[in-house]
Backbone bond lengths (Angstrom), bond angles and torsions (degrees), N, CA, C in turn:
res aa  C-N    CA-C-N  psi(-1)  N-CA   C-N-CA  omega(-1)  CA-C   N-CA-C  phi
1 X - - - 1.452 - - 1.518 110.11 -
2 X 1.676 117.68 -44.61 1.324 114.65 175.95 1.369 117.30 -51.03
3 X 1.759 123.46 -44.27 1.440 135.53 -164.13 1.806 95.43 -77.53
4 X 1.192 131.03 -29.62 1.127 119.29 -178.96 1.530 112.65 -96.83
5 X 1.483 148.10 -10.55 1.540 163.85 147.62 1.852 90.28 -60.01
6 X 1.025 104.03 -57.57 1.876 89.57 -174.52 1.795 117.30 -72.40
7 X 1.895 111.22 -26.03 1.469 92.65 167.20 1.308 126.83 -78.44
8 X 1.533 110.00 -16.23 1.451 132.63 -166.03 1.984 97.51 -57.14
9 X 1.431 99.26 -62.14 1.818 110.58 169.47 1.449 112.52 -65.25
10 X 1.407 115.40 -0.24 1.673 85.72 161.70 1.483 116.88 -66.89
11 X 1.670 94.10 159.31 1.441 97.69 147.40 1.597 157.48 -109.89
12 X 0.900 147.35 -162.05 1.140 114.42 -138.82 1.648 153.69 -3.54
13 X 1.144 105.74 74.61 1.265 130.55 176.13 1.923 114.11 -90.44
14 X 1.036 111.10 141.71 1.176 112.52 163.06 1.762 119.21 -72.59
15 X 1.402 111.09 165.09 1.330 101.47 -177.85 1.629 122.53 -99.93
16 X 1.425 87.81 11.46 1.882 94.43 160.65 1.777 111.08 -99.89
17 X 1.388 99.98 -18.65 1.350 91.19 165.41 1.266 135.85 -40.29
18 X 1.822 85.30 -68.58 1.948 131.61 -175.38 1.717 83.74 -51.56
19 X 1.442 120.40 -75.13 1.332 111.75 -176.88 1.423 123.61 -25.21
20 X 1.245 106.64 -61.73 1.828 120.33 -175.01 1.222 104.48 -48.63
21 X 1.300 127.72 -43.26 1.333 151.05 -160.14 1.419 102.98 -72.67
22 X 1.101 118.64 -51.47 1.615 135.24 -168.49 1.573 86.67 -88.49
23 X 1.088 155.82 -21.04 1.350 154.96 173.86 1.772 107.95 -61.39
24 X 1.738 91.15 -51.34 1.378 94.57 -170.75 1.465 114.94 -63.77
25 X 1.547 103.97 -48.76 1.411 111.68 -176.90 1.324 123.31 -55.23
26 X 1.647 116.01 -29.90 1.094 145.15 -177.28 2.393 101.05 -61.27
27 X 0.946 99.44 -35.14 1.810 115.90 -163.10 1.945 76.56 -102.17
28 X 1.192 135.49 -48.40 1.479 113.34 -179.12 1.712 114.52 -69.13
29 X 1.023 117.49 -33.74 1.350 111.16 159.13 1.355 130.59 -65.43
30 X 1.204 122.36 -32.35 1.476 138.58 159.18 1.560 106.09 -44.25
31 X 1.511 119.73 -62.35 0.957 128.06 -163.92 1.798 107.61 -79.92
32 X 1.244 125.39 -39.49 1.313 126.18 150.44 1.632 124.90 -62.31
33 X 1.131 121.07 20.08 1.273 120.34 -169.43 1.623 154.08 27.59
34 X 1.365 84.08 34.14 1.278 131.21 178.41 1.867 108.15 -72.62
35 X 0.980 122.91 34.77 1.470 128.09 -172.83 0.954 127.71 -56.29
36 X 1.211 123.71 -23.73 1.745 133.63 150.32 1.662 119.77 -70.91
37 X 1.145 135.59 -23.46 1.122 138.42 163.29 1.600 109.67 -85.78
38 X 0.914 123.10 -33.14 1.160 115.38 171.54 1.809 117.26 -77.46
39 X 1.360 128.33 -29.48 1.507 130.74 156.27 1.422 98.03 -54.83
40 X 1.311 121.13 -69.56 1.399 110.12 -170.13 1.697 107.54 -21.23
41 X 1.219 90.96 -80.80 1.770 118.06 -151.88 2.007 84.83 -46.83
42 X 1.805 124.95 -64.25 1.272 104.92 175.57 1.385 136.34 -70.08
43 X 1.016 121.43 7.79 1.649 150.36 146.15 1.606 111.37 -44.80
44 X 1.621 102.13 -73.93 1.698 111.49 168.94 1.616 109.18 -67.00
45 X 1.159 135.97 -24.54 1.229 120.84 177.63 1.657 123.92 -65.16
46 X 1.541 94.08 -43.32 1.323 107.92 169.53 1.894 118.73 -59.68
47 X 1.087 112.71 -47.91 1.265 130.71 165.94 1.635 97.23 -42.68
48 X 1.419 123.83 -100.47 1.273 130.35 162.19 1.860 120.85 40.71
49 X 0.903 112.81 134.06 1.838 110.65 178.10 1.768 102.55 -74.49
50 X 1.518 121.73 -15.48 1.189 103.01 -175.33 1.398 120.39 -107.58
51 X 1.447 131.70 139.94 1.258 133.93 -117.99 1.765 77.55 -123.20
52 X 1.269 105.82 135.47 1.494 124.13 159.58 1.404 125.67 -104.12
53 X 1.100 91.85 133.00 1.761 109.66 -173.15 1.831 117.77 -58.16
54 X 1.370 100.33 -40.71 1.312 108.59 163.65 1.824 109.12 -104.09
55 X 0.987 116.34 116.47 1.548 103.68 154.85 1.110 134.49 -82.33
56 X 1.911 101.16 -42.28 1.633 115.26 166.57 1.672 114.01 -25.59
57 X 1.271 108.72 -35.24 1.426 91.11 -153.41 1.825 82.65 -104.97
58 X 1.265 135.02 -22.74 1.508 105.80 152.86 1.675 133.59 -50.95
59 X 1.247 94.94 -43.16 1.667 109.27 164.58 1.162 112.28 -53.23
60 X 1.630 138.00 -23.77 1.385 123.47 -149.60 1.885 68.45 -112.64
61 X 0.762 154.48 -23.31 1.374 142.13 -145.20 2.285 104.50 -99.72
62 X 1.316 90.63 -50.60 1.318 107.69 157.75 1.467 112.86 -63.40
63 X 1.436 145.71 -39.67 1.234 118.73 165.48 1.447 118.05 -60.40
64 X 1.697 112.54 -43.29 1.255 110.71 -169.39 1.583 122.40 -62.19
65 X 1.647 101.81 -14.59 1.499 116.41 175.01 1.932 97.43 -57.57
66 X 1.539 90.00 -60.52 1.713 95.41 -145.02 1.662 96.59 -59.15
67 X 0.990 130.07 -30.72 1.342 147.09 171.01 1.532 109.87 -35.05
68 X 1.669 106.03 -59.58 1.000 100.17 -169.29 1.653 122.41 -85.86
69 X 1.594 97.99 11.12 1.226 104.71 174.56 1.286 111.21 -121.61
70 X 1.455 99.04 28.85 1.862 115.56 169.58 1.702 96.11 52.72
71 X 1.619 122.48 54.31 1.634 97.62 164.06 1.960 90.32 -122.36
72 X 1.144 136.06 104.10 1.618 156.92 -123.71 1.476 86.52 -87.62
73 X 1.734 100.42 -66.62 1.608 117.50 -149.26 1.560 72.24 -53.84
74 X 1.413 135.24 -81.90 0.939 126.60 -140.24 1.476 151.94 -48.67
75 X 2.058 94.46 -38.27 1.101 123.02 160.27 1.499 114.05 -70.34
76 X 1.510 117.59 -4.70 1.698 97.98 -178.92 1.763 89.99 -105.40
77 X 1.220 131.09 -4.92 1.664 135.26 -168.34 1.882 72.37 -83.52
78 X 1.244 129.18 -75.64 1.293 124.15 178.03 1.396 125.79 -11.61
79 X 1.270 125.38 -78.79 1.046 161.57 -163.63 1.271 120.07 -68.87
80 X 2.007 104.62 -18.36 1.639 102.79 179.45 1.520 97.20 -107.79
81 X 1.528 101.14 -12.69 1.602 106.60 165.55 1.473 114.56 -67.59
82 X 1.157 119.24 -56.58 1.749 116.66 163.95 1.417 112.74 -32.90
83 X 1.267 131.12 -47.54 1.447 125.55 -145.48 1.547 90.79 -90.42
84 X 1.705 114.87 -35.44 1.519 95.48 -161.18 1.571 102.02 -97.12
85 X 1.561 123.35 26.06 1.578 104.96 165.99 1.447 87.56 -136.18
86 X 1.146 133.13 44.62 1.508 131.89 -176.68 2.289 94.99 -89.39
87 X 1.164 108.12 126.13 1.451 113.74 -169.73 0.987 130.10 -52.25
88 X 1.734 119.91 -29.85 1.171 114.94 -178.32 2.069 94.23 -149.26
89 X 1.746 75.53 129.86 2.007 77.76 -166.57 1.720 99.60 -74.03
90 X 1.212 148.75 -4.47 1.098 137.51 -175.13 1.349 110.70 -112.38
91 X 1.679 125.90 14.45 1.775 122.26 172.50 1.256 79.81 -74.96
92 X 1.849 87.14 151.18 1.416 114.08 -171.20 1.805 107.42 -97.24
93 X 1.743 105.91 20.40 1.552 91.15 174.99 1.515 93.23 -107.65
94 X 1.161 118.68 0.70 1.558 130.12 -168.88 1.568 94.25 -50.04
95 X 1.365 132.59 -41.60 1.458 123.85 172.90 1.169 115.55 -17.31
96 X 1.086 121.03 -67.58 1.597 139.45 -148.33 1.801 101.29 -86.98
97 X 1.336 102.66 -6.65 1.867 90.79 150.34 1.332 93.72 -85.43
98 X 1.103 162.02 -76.63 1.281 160.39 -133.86 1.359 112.92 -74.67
99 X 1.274 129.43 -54.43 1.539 121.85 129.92 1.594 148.77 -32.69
100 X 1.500 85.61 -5.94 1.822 86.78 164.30 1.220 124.77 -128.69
101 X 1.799 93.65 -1.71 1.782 107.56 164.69 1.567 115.64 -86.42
102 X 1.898 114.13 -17.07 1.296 129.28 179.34 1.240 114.92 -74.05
103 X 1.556 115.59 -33.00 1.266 118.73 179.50 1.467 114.13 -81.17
104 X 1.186 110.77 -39.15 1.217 124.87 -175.01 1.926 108.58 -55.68
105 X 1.337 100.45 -53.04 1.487 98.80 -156.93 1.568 97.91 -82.28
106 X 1.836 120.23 -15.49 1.575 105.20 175.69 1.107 111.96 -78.49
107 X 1.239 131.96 -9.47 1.840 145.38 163.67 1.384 107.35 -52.22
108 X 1.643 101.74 -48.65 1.410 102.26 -169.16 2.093 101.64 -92.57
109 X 0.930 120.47 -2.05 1.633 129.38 -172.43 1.168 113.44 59.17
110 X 1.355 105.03 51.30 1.930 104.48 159.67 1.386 117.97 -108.54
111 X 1.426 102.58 73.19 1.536 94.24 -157.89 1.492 120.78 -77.24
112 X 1.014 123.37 7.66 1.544 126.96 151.77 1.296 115.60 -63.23
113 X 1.217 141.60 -47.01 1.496 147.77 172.65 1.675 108.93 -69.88
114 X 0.918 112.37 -38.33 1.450 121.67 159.97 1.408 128.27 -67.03
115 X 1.488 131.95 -38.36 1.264 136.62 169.52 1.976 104.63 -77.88
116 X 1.255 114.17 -44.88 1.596 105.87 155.11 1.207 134.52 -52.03
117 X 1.567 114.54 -39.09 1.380 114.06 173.02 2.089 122.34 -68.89
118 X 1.455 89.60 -31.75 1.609 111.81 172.78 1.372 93.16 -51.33
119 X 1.238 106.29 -58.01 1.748 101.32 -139.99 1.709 100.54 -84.22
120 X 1.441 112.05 -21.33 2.002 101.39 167.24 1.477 116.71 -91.43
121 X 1.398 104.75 13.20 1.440 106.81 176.28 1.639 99.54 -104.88
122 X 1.761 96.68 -47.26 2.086 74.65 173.27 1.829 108.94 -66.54
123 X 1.242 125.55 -31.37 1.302 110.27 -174.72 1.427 133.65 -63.75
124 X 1.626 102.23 -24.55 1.698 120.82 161.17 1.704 130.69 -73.40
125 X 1.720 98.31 -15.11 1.297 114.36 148.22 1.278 133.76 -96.86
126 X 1.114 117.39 -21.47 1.664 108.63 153.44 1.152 123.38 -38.29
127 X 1.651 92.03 -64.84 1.376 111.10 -178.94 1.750 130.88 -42.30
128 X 1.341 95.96 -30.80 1.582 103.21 -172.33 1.752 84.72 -97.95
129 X 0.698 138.46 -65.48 1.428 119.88 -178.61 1.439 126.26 -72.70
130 X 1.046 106.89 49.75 1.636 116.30 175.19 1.807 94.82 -146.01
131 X 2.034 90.71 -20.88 2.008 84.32 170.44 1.399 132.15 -87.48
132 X 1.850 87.32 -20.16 1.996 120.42 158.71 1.574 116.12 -55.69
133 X 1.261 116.85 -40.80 1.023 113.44 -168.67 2.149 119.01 -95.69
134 X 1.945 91.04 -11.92 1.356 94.21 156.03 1.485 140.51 -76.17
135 X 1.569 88.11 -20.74 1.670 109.09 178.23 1.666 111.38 -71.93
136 X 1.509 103.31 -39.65 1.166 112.87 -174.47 1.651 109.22 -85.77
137 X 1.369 112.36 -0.22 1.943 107.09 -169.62 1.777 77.67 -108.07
138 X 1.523 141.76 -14.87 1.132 137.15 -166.26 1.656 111.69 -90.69
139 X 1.348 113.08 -32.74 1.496 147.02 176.31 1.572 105.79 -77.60
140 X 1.194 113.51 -49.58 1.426 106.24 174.17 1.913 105.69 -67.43
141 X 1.239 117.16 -51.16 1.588 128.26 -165.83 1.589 94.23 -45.99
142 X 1.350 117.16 -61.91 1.465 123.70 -177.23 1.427 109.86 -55.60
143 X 1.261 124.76 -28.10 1.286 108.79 179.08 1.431 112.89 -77.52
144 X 1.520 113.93 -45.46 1.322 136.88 169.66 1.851 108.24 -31.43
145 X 1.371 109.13 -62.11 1.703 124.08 165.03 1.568 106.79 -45.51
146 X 1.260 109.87 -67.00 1.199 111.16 176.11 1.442 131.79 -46.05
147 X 1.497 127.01 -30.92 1.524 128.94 161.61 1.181 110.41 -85.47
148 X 1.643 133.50 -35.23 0.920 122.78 153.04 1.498 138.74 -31.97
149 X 1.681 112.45 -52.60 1.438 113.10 164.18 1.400 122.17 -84.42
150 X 1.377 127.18 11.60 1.653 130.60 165.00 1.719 99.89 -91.89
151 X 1.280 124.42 -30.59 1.145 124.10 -169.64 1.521 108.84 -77.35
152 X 1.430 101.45 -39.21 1.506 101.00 177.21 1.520 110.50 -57.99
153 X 1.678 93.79 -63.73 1.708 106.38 179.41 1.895 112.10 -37.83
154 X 1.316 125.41 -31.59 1.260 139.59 176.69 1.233 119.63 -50.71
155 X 1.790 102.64 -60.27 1.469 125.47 176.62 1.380 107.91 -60.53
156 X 1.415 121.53 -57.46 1.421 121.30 151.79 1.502 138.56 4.55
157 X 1.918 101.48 -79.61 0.921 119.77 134.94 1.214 136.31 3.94
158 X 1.539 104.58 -96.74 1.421 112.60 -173.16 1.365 109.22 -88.01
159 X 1.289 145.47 48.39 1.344 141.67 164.86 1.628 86.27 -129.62
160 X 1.115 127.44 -13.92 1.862 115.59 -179.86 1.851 93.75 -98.17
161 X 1.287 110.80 -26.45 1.507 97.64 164.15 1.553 118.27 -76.49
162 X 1.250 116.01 -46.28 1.450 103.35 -176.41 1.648 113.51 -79.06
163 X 1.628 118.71 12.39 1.403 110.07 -169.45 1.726 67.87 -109.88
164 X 1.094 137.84 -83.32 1.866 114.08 178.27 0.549 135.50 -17.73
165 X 1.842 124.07 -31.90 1.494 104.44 -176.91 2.113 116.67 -89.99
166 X 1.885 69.59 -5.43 1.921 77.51 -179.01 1.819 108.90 -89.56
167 X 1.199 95.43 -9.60 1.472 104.00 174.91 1.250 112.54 -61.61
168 X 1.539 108.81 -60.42 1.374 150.20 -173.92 1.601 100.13 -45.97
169 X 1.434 118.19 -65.98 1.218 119.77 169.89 1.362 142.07 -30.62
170 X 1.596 92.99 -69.61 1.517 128.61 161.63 1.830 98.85 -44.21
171 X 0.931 138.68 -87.43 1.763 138.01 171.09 1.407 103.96 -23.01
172 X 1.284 112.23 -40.63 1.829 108.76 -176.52 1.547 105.86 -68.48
173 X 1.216 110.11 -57.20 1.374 123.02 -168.73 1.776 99.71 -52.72
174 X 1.551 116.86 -53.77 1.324 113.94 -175.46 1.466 136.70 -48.56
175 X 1.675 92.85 -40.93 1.573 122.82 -171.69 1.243 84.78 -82.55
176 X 1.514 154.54 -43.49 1.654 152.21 175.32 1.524 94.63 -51.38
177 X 1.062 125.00 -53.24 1.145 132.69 -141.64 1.880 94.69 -79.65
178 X 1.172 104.40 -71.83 1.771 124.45 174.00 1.633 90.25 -33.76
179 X 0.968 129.37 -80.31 1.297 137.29 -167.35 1.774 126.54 -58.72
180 X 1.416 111.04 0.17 1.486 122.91 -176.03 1.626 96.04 -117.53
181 X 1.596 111.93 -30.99 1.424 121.44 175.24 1.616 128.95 -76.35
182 X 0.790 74.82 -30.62 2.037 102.96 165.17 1.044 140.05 -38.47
């Protein structure tokens, strides 16, 4: 906390720095449970002249604040803000907006908003693990090909050795043979 309060007062810093900076401090209060200092600080970030690429995930960070300081309405006003500017509707961590608006709103007993949020959060996890498990049925196939064509190449192998060594023989036997006949 000291090393990040003393870069925070440098000066000249840029203001994606100061941001980054206020990010970090922002996740040490989180992690010290400091949940009101940490909304603050992502409160002012959002405020801030410098524009973040993701907001969703400032939004998702500020609900999880207000949450943890049990204020509901707020963290789910958060949280439906995350989901509806989140960048791309098919990332597969996108669950966990939907899972933190599900939890949120059965806390608060709206369980219609809650049984919707359940149900596109299990469907965005299916989804990614049914896309885990194509990568991994695609990864296995190639390997599968892959012993398959060493095994062939193997068999290969050993039929050009044992047709040499019968070659090999056969030439012995002849040149024995030529040479005892002689």
């Amino acid at each position: 906390k000291q090393y990040i309060d003393t870069l925070i007062n440098v000066k000249n810093i840029s203001d994606e720095q100061k941001a980054s900076l206020n990010q970090i401090l922002s996740v040490y209060y989180e992690f010290t449970n400091q949940a009101s200092k940490a909304l603050e600080i992502n409160k002012q970030l959002i405020r801030s002249n410098y524009s973040y690429t993701d907001m969703s995930s400032m939004y998702f960070k500020i609900s999880n604040n207000y949450k943890a300081l049990n204020k509901l309405d707020s963290a789910l006003l958060y949280a439906e803000k995350a989901e509806e500017c989140k960048p791309d509707s098919d990332y597969y961590l996108n669950n966990l907006y939907y899972k933190n608006i599900g939890e949120i709103s059965e806390q608060l007993k709206l369980w219609q908003i809650s049984a919707n949020a359940y149900r596109k959060a299990y469907l965005l996890k299916e989804k990614a693990t049914l896309k885990a498990l194509d990568k991994e049925i695609m990864s296995l196939e190639k390997k599968y090909d892959l012993k398959e064509a060493e095994n062939k190449a193997l068999q290969l192998t050993n039929r050009l050795i044992f047709t040499g060594f019968i070659s090999l023989t056969l030439l012995i036997l002849l040149v024995t043979s030529f040479v005892i006949f002689r």
